[in-house]
VMD Tcl script that draws the C-alpha trace (Angstrom):
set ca {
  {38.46 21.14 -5.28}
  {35.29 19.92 -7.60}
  {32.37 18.98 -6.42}
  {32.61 15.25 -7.01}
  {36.03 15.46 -5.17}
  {33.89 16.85 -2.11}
  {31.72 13.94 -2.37}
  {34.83 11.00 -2.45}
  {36.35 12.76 0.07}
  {33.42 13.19 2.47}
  {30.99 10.11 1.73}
  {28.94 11.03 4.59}
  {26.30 8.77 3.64}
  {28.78 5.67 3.36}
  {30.23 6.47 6.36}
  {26.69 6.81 8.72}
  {25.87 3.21 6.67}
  {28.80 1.92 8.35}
  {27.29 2.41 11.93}
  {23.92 1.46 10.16}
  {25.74 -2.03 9.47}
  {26.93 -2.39 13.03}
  {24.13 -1.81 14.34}
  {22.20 -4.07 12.25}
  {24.74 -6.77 13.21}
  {24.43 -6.57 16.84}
  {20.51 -5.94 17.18}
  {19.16 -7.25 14.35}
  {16.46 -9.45 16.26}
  {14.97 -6.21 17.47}
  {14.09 -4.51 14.25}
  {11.60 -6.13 12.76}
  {9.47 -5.75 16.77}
  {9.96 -1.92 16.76}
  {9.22 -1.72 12.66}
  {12.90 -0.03 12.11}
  {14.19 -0.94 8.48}
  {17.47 1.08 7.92}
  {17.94 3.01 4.42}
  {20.66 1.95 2.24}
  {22.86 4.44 1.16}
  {21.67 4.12 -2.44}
  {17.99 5.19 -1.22}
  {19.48 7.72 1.25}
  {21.52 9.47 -1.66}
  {17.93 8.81 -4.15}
  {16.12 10.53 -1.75}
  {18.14 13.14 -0.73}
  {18.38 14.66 -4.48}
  {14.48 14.94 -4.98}
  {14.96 18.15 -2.63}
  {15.27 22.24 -4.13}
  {17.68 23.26 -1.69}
  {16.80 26.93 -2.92}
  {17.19 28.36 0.22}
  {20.20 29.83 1.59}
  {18.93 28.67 5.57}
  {17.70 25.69 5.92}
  {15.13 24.09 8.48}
  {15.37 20.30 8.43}
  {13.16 17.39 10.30}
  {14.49 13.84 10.25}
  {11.95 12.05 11.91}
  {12.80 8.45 13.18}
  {15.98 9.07 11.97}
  {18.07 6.35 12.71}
  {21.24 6.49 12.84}
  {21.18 9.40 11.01}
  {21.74 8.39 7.08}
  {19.15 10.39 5.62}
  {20.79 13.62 7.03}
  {23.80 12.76 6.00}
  {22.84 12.61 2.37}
  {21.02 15.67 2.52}
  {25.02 16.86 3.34}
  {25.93 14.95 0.78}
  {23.52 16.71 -1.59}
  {24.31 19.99 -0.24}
  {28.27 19.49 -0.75}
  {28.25 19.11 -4.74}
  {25.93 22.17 -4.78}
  {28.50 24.85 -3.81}
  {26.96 27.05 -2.28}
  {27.25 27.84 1.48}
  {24.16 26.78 3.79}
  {22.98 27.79 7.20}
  {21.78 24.08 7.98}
  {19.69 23.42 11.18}
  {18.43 19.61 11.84}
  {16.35 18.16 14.32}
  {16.28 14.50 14.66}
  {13.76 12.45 16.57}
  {14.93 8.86 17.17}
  {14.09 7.15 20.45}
  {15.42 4.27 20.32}
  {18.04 4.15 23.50}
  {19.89 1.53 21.65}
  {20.51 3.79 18.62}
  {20.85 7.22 20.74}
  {24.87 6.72 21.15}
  {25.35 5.95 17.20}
  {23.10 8.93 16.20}
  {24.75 11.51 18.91}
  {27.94 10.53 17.31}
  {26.93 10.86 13.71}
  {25.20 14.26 13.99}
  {29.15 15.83 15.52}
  {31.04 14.22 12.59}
  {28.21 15.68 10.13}
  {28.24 18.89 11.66}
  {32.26 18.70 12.17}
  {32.29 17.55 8.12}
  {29.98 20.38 6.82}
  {31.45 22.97 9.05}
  {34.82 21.84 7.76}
  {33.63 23.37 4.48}
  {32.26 26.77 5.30}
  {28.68 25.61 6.29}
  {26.98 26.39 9.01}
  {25.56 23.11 11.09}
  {23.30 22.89 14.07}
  {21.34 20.11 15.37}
  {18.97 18.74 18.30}
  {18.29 15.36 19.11}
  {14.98 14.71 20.51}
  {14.88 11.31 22.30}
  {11.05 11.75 22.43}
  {8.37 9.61 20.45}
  {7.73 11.77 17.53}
  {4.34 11.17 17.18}
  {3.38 11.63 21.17}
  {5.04 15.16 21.04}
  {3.67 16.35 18.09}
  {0.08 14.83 17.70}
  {-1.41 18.08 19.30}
  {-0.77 19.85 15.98}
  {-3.37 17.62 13.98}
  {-5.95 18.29 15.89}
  {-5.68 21.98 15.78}
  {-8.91 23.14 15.99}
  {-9.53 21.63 18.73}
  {-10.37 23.82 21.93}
  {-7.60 22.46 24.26}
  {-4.59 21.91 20.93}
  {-1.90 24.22 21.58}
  {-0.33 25.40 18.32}
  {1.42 28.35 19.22}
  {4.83 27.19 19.15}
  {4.82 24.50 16.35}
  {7.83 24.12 14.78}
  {7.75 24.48 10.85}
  {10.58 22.71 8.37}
  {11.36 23.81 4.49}
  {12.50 19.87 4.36}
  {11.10 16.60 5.88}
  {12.36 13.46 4.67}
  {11.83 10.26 6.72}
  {11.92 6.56 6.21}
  {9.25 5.93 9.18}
  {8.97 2.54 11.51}
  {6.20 0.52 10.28}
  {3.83 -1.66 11.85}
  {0.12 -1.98 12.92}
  {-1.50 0.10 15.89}
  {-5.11 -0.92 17.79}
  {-7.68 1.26 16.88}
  {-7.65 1.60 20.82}
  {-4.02 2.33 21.06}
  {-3.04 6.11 23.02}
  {-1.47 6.98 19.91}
  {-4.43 6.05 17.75}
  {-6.84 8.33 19.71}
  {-4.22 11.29 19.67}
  {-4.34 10.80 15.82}
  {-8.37 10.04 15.97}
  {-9.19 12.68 13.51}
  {-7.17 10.49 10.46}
  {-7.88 6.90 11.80}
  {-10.59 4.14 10.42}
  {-9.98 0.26 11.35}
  {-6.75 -0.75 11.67}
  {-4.16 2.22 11.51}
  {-0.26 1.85 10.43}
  {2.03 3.97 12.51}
  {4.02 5.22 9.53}
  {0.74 7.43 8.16}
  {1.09 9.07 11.42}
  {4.83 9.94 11.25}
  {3.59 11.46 7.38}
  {0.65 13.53 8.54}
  {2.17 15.19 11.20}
  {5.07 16.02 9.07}
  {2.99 17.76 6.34}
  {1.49 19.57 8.73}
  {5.14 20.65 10.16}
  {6.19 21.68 6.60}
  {6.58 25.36 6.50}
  {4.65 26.81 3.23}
  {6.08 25.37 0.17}
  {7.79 23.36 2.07}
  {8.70 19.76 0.99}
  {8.29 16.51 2.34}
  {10.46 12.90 1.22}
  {9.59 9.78 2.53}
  {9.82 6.10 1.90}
  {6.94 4.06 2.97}
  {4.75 1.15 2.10}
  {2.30 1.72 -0.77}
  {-1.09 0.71 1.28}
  {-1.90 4.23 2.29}
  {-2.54 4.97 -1.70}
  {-5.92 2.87 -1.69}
  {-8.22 1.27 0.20}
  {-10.85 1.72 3.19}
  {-8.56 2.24 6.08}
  {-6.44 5.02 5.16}
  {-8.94 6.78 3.48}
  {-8.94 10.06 6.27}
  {-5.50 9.74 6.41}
  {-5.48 10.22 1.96}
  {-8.27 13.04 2.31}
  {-6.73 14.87 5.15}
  {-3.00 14.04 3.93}
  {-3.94 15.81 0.41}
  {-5.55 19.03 1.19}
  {-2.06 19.66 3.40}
  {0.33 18.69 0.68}
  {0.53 17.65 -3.18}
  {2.89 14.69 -4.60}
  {4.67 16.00 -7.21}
  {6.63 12.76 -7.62}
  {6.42 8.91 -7.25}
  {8.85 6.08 -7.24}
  {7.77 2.60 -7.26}
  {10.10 -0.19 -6.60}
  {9.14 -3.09 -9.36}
  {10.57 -6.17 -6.90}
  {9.42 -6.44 -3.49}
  {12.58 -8.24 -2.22}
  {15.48 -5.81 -3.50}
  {14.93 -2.64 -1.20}
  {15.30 -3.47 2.41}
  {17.27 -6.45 3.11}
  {15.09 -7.93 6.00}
  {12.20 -8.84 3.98}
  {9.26 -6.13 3.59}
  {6.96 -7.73 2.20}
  {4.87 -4.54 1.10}
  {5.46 -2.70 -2.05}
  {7.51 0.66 -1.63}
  {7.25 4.14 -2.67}
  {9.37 7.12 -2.23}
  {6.74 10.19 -2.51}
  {8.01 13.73 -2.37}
  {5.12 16.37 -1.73}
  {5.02 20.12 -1.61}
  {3.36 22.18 1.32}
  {0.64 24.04 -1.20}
  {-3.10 24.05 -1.70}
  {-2.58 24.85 -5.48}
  {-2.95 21.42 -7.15}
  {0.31 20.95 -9.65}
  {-0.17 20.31 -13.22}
  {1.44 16.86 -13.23}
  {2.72 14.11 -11.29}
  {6.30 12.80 -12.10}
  {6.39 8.89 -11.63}
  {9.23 6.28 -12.16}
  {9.83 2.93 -11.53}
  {12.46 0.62 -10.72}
  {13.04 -3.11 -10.61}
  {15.65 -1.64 -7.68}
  {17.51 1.01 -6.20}
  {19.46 1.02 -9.67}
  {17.54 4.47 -10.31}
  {19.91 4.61 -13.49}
  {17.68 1.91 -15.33}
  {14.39 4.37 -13.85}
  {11.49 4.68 -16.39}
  {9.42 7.96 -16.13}
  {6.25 8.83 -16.98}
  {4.74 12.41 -16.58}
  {0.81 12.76 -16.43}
  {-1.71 15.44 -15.42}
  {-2.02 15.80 -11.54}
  {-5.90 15.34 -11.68}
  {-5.35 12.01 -14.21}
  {-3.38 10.08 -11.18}
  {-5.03 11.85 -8.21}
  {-8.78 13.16 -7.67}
  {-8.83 15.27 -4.48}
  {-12.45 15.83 -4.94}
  {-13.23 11.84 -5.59}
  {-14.57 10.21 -2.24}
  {-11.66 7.74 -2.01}
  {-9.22 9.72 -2.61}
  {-6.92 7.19 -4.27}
  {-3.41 7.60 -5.43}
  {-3.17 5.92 -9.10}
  {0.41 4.39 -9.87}
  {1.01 3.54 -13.75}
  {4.08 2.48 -15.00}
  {3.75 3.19 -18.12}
  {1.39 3.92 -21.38}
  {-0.64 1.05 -21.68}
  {-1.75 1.31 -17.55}
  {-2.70 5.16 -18.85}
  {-4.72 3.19 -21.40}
  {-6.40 1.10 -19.42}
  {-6.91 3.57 -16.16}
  {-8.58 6.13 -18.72}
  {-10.62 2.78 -20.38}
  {-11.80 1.21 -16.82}
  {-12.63 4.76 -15.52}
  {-15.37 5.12 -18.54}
  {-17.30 2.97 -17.40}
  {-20.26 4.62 -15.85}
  {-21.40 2.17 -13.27}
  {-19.56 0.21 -10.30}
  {-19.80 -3.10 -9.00}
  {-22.45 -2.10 -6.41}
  {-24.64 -0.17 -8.83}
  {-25.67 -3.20 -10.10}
  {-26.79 -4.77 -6.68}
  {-23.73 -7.06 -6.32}
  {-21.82 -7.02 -3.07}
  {-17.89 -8.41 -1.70}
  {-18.10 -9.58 2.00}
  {-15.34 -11.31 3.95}
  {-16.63 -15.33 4.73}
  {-17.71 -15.43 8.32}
  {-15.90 -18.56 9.74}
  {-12.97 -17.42 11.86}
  {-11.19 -21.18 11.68}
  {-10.36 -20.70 15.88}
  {-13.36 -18.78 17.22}
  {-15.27 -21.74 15.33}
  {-13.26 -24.66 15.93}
  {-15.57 -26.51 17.79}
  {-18.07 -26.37 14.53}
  {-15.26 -27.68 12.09}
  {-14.13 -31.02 11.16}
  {-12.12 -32.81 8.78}
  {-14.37 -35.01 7.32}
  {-15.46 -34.40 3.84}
  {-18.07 -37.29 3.67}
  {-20.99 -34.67 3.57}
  {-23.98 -36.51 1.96}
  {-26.61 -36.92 4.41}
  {-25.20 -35.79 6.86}
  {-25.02 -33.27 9.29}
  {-22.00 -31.44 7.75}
  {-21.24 -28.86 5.25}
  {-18.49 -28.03 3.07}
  {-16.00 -25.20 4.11}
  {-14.27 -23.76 1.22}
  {-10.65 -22.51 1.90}
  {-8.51 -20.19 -0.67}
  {-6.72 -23.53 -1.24}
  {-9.81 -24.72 -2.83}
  {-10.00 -22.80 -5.31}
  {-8.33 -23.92 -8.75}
  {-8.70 -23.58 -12.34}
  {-11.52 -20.49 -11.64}
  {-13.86 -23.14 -10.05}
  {-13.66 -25.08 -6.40}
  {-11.84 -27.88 -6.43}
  {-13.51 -30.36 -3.20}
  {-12.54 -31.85 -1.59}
  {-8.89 -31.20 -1.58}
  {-6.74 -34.72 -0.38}
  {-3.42 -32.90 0.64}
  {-5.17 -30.05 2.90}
  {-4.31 -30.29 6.29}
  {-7.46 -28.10 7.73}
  {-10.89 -29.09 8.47}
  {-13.20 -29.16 5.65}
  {-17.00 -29.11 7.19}
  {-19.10 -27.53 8.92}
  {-21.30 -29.06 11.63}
  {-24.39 -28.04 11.30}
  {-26.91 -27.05 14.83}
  {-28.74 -23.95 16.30}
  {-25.02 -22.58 17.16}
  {-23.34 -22.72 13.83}
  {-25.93 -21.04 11.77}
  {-25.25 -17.51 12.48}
  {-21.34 -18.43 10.96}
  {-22.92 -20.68 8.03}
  {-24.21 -19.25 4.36}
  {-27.43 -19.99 2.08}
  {-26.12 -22.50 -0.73}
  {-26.39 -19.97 -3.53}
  {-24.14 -19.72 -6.49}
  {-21.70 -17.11 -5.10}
  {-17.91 -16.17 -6.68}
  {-15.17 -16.77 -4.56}
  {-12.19 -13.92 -4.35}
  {-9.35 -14.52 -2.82}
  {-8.28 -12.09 -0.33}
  {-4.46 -12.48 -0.49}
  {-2.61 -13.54 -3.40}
  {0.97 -14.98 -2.85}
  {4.01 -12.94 -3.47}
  {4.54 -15.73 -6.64}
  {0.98 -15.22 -8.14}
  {0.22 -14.05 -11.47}
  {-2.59 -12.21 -10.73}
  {-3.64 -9.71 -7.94}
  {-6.90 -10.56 -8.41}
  {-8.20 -14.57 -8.62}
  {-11.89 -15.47 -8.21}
  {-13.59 -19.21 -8.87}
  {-17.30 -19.62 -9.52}
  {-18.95 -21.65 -7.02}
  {-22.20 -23.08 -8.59}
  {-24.86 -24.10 -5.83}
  {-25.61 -27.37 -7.79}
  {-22.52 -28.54 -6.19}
  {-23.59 -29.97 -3.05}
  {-27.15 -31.16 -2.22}
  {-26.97 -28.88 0.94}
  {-28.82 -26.19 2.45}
  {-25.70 -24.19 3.37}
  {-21.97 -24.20 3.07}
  {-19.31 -22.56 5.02}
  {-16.45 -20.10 4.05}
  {-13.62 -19.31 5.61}
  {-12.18 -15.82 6.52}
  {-9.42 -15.57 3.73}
  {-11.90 -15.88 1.18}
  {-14.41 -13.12 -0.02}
  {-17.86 -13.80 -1.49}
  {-19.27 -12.10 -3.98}
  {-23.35 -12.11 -3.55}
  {-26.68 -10.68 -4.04}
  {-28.59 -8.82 -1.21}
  {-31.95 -9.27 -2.34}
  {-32.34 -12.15 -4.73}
  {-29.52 -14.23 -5.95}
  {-27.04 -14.29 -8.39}
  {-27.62 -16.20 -11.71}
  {-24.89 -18.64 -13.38}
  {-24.35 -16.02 -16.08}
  {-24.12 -13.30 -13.52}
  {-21.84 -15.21 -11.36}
  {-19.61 -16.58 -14.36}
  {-19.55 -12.27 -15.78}
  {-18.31 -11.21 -12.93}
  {-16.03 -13.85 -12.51}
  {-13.89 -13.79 -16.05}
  {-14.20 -10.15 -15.67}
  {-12.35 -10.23 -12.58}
  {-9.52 -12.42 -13.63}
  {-9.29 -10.27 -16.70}
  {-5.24 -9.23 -17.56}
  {-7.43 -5.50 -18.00}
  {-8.67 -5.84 -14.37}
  {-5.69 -7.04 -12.99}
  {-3.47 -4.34 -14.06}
  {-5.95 -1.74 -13.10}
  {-5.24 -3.31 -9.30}
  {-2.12 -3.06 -9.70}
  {-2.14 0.51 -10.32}
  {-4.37 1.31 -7.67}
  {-3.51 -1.33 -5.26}
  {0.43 -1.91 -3.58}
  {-0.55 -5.23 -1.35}
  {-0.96 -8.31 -1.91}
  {-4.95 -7.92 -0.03}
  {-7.50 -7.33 -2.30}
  {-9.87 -4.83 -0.21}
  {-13.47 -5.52 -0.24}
  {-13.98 -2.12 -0.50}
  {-12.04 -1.98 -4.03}
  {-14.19 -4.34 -4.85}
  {-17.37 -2.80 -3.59}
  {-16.14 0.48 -5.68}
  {-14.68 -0.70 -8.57}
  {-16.11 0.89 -12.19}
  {-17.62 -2.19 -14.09}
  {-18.94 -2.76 -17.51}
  {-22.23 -2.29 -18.53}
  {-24.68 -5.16 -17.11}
  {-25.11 -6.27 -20.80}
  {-21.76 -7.05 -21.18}
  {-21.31 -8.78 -17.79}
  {-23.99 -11.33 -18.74}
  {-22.67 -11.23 -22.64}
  {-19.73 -12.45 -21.06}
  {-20.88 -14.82 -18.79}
  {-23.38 -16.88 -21.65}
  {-19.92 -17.28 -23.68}
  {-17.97 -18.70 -20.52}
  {-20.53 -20.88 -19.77}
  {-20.16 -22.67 -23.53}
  {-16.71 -23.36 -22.79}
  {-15.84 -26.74 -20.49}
  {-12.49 -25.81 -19.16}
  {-11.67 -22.70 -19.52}
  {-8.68 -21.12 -18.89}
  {-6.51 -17.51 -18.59}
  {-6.39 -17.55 -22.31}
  {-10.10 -17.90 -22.89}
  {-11.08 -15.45 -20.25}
  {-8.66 -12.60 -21.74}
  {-9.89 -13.82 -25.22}
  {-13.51 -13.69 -24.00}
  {-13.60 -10.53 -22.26}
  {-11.55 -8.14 -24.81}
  {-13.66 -9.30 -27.47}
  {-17.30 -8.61 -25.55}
  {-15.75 -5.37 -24.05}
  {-14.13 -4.16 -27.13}
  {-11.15 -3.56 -26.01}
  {-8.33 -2.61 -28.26}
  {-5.10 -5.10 -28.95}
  {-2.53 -2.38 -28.03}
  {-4.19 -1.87 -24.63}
  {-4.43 -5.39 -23.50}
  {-1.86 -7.40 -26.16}
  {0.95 -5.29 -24.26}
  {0.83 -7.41 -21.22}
  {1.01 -10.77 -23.47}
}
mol new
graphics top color blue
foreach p $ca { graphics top sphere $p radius 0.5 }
foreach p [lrange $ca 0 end-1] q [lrange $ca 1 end] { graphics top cylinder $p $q radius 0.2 }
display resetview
């Protein structure tokens, strides 16, 4: 019997997606609360063959398994390979609702393999994963016990995700990777590299946020000096993947159990899980990720022209903070402050403010007052509402979430402090402001820093480093910038203009920076 008749005959993945599809049918209204997203079988099967499978034993973690399809097409896998395996699986899944369908699945897959000469053994922990095993992170610490931790030549996962309080038990078991607001699927990935067995490899399907940004930043620096990505996957559409709506961009990241950094990364793309249509790109290891860089970030191109323009953004010398400028988040919290807010917008002589909202911001200026918002629009202002209220100072306005339909990841207005005969304004929490701690930002300044952050170049830099639809402060903050020269070259030319557009910003800011047509005219 061939190989591919194995496969057809068994479908071990198809059949596990079968309970997956009951399952989904019945309890549905409980994923999404316990962050459980079930593989498809295309995925499942994707994932599976990223694996060596050199070994003639084989130690196997499925953590948060499921209902068990991940396993399964590891079996799968295994099957058109030949060659007999001594296979030995532990599962975690502790779901009590899924328990039945997974005790089930793991006989048939053992019953299947064993069926064909290999040897299959399995135990099902019904345990939190990360509860049992969050003693092996902190290993140096005087009262870890690490004498019996289990070690795994293969890992693969597709973790539960959702937010934890910094305060939450399994937060301070996992204190030594956390800062702000942790995810519980970086936990389920750090305690699995540190459960791979020496050369060891690791699978897993998450969100992209742990790649950038200020929160997972000990997770990246402790996550890559225990393993190295060897390969990336990034799924183009956000909709096509799981069919309950994450919202996040996904990844499917295999990484080997070595200190020895690799000499490339292997990364492909997707619009979907048709990994026929994949396009691959192979660059230097130290090109995508720099271990020895204090953020640590993971860089995703797609292709040629994001090489181009990582390599061009990274030679600049100077970031956005060497040249005084700061990002903050605006201070008004709409319901802490609600009794300071009002929807009037009649703010001449008076004792109210503006408040500027992401929806006022059009066109790459601030569009006030804005008719069809439904959300106060001033500020009062008294002796309680200063601490939440800002100096009227010409400031650029970032948006801190862009829509899933938006062009751009990045979009910032210029707020000019002629404006508004007022002493302060007010901006809400969803917005960022870009400022000056000591002195203030000039209209050239301000309109630089602007176009140069709408720029096509800038945006697709984000969009290598940055998977979410949040643009970080602290991107911001550390992002490489031209030279000051250029920022205020730049802003003198906007300034000439009287509308300006996406067009004239692009046109403006790749002819100051010097930036050649077959970098930038790519993305046109």
């Amino acid at each position: 019997m061939s190989n591919s008749q194995i496969v057809e005959k068994t479908s071990l993945t198809k059949l596990i997606n079968l309970s997956n599809r009951q399952f989904i049918d019945s309890e549905k209204h409980e994923q999404k609360i316990i962050g459980q997203f079930f593989t498809p079988p295309a995925i499942a099967l994707f994932m599976a063959k990223q694996f060596s499978y050199n070994k003639k034993h084989i130690s196997i973690l499925d953590p948060g398994s499921g209902t068990g399809i991940l396993t399964a097409a590891i079996c799968d896998r295994i099957l058109t390979l030949g060659d007999k395996k001594n296979i030995d699986v532990h599962f975690y899944e502790n779901d009590s609702f899924v328990l039945p369908i997974l005790n089930k699945n793991a006989t048939d897959l053992k019953t299947e393999m064993e069926s064909f000469g290999h040897i299959f053994q399995y135990k099902i922990f019904s345990e939190d994963f990360v509860s049992k095993n969050s003693k092996y992170i902190n290993g140096d610490s005087l009262f870890s016990d690490t004498s019996n931790k289990p070690e795994y030549d293969i890992i693969i996962s597709n973790p539960p995700y959702y937010k934890l309080k910094k305060s939450d038990i399994l937060s301070r078991k996992m204190k030594d990777i956390v800062h702000g607001q942790p995810n519980i699927y970086s936990f389920f990935m750090a305690i699995s590299a540190c459960l791979l067995r020496k050369d060891g490899e690791l699978v897993f399907i998450t969100p992209r946020s742990f790649c950038s940004g200020a929160y997972f930043k000990m997770f990246r620096k402790w996550f890559l000096n225990q393993v190295k990505p060897v390969f990336i996957h990034s799924f183009e559409s956000r909709k096509e993947i799981f069919e309950n709506g994450v919202l996040q961009e996904t990844i499917i990241l295999k990484a080997t159990k070595t200190k020895n950094e690799p000499s490339k990364l292997v990364i492909s793309s997707s619009n979907n899980s048709d990994f026929e249509q994949s396009k691959i790109l192979v660059q230097g290891y130290s090109t995508l990720i720099n271990c020895h860089d204090s953020e640590s970030i993971i860089h995703i191109p797609t292709n040629n022209q994001d090489i181009k323009i990582l390599e061009m953004v990274r030679s600049w010398k100077k970031t956005f903070t060497d040249y005084g400028f700061r990002i903050s988040t605006g201070p008004i919290v709409s319901f802490r402050a609600s009794k300071f807010l009002k929807k009037e917008v009649s703010i001449e002589n008076s004792s109210l403010v503006p408040l500027f909202w992401m929806n006022h911001l059009k066109n790459f200026t601030i569009e006030y007052p804005k008719k069809e918002l439904d959300k106060p629009q001033s500020v009062v202002v008294n002796d309680d509402s200063f601490k939440i209220l800002l100096k009227n100072r010409n400031y650029v306005f970032v948006k801190r979430f862009s829509s899933k339909e938006q062009k751009k990841r990045v979009y910032a207005s210029f707020y000019d402090k002629d404006t508004f005969n007022t002493n302060y304004i007010g901006v809400e929490n969803h917005l960022n402001y870009i400022w000056k701690p000591t002195g203030e930002l000039s209209t050239t300044e301000s309109l630089g820093i602007m176009a140069i952050l709408n720029s096509t170049i800038i945006d697709k830099f984000f969009r290598i480093i940055n998977g979410n639809t949040q643009v970080n402060a602290s991107e911001i903050n550390n992002l490489p910038f031209p030279a000051y020269d250029e920022i205020i070259s730049i802003g003198k030319e906007i300034k000439t203009q009287n509308n300006f557009n996406l067009d004239i910003i692009d046109s403006v800011v790749t002819e100051k920076l010097s930036i050649p047509y077959e970098i930038w005219g790519h993305y046109n």
